[in-house]
Structures are given as structure tokens and as C-alpha cells.
LUMDO-282385 format. One record per residue: residue in one letter; x, y, z of N, C-alpha, C, O in turn. Coordinates in steps of 0.2 Angstrom, whole numbers, padded with zeros to 4 digits, always signed. Atoms other than C-alpha are relative to their C-alpha. Last residue first. Layout:
! residues N
aXYZXYZXYZXYZ/...
END
This chain:
! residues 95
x+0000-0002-0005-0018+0074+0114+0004+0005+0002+0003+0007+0008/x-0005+0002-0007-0016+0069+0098-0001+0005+0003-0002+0011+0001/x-0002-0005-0003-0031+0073+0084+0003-0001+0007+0000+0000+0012/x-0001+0002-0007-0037+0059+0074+0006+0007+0001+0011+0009-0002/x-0007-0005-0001-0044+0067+0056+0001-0003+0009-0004-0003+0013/x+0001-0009+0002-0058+0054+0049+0009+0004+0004+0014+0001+0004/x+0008-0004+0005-0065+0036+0049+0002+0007+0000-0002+0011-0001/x+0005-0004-0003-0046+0028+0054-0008+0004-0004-0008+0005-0010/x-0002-0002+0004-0042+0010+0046-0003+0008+0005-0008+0007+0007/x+0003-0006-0003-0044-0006+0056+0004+0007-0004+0010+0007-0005/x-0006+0000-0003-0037-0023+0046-0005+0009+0001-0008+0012-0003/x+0001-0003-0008-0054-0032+0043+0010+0003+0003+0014+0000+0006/x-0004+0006-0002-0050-0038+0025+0001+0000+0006+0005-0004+0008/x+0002+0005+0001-0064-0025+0019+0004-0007+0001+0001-0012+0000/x+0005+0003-0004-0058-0014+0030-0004-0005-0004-0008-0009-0001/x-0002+0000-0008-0042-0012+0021-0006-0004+0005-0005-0009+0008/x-0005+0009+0000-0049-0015+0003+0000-0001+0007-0004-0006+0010/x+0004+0007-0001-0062+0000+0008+0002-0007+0000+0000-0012+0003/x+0005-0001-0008-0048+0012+0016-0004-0006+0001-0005-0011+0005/x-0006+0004-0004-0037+0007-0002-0003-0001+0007-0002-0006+0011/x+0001+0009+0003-0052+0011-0013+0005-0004+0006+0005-0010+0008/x+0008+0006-0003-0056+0027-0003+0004-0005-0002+0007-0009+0002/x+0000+0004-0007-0035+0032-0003-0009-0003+0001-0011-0007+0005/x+0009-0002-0003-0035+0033-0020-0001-0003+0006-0003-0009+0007/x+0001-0004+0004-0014+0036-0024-0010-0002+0000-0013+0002-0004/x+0009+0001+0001-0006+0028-0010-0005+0005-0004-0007+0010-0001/x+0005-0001-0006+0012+0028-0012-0007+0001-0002-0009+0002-0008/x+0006+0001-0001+0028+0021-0019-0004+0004+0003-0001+0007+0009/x+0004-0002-0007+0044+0026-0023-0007+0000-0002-0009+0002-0008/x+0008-0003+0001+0056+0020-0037-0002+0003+0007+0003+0004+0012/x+0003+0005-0003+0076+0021-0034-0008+0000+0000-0010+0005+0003/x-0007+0004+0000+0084+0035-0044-0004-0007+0002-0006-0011-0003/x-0006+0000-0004+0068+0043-0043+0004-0005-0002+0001-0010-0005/x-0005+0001+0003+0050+0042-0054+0008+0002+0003+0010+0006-0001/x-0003-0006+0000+0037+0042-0041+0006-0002-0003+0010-0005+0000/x-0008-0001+0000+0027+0028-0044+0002+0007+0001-0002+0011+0000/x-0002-0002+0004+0006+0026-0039+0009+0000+0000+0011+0000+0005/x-0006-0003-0001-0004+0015-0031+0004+0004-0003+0001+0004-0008/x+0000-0004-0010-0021+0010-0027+0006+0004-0001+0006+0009+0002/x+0000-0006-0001-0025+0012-0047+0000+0000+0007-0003+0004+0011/x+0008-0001-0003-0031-0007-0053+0000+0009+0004-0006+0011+0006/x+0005+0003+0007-0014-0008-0066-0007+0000+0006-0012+0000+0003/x+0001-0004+0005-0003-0001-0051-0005+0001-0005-0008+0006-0006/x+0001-0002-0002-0009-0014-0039+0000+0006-0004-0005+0009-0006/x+0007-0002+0001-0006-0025-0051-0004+0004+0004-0010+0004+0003/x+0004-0002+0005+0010-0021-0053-0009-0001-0001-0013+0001-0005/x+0000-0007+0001+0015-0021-0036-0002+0002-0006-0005+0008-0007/x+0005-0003-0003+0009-0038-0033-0001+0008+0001-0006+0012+0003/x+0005+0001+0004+0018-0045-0047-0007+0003+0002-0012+0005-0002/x+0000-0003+0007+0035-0038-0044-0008-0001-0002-0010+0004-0005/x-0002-0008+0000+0035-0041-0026-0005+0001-0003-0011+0002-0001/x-0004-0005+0003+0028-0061-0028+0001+0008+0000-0003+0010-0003/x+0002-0003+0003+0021-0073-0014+0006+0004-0007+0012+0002-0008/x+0003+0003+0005+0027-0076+0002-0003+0004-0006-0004+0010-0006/x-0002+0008+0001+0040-0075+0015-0003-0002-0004-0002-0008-0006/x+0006+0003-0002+0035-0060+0027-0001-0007-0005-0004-0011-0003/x+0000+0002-0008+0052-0053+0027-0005-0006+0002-0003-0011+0005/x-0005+0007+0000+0052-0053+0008-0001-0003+0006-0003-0009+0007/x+0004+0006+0004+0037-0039+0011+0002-0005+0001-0001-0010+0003/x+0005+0003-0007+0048-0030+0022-0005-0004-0005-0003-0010-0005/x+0000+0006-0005+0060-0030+0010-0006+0000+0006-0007-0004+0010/x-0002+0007+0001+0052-0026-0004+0002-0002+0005+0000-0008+0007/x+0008+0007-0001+0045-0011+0005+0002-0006-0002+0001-0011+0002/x+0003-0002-0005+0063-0003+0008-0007-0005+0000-0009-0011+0003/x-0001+0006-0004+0068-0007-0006-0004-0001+0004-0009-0004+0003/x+0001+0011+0000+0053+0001-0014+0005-0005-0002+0004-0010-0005/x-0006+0004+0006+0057+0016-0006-0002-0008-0001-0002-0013+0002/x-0004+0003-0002+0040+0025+0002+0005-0005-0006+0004-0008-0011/x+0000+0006+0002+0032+0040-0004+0004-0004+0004+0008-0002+0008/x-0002+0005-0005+0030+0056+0008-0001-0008+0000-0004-0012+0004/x-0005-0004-0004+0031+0069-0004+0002-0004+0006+0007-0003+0010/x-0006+0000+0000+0022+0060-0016+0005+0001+0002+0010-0001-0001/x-0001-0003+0005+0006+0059-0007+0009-0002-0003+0013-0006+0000/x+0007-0001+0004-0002+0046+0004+0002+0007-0005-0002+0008-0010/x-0003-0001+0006+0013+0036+0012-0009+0003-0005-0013+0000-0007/x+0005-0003+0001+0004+0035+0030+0004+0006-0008+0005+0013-0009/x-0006-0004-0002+0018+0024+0037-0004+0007-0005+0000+0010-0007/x-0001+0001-0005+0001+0011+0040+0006+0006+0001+0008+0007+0007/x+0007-0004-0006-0005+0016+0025+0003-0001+0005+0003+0005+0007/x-0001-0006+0002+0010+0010+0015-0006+0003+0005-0005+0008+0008/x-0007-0004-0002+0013-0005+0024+0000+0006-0002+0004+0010+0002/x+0002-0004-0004-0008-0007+0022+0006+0002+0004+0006+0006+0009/x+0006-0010+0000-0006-0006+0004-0001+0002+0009-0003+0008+0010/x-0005-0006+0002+0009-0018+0003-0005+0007+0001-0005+0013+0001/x-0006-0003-0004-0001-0033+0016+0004+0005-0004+0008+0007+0000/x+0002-0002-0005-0018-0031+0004+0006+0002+0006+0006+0008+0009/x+0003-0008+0004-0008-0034-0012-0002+0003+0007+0001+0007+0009/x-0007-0005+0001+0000-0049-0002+0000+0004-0003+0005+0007-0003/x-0001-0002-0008-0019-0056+0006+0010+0004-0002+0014+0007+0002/x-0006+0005-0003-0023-0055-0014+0000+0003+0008-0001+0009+0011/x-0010-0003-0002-0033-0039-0020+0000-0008+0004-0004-0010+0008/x-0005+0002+0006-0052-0043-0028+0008+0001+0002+0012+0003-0003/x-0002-0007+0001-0062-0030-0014+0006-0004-0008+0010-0001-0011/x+0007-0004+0003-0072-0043-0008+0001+0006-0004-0003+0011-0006/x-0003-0004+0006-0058-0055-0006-0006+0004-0003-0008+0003-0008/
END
């Protein structure tokens, strides 16, 4: 825990990185992540989502239904590799 986030703070930041939630325009529904979260069987949503909020990984998008996404992507890249979960160093360019 070198970066202070729970291993269930770390699984919502890399759900969202991982579907490359980085502005508001391509937030993710937090059904949608709750269940995948739920999926995994441990811990609290509610609790983990707010302290993510309250430490500045995330941000809301006010909608009918909230939306999440990643709002300072250094600290979420460092959390990331700080938990060994692989992150890219720069712009990947498909073949």
C-alpha cells in the first residue's frame, strides 16, 4: 500500500483505466461498475468510491445515473504500478 488505496480502491481505478474512462465524455456508469465490483465479492462500493473521490482519482458526472472517471491520471498510473498491475508509459500506436 505505498500509494494509501485498499486492493478494492485499486480494483475501481484500474476498471476504469483499463476501459480508458479518462474524461467525461467517456465516463463509466456506476451501475455498471458496481456490478463488476459486486462480481468480485468484497468490501464496500459506497465507501470505496467515496474515498477515492475525497483523495482526487475520480470524479462524478452529474447524470440521471452518476458516472465515473479518472480525473488525475499521474496518481492513478502511480497507485497502479505501485500495486504491480501494468500501465502504459506513453501513446501505443496499433499496427
Amino acid at each position: 500500500m505505498a500509494c494509501g488505496l485498499s486492493e478494492d480502491e485499486i480494483f475501481i481505478i484500474s476498471i476504469l483505466y483499463s476501459h480508458r474512462c479518462l474524461a467525461s465524455s467517456r465516463s463509466m456508469n456506476s451501475k455498471l461498475l458496481a456490478k463488476k465490483y459486486n462480481k468480485r465479492g468484497v468490501g464496500d462500493f459506497d465507501d470505496s468510491i467515496k474515498k477515492l473521490l475525497n483523495h482526487g482519482y475520480i470524479t462524478t458526472v452529474p447524470k440521471k445515473d452518476k458516472k465515473y472517471y479518472i480525473s488525475h491520471i499521474g496518481m492513478t498510473i502511480f497507485a497502479l504500478n505501485a500495486h504491480g498491475i501494468e500501465t502504459t508509459l506513453g501513446r501505443e500506436r496499433h499496427i
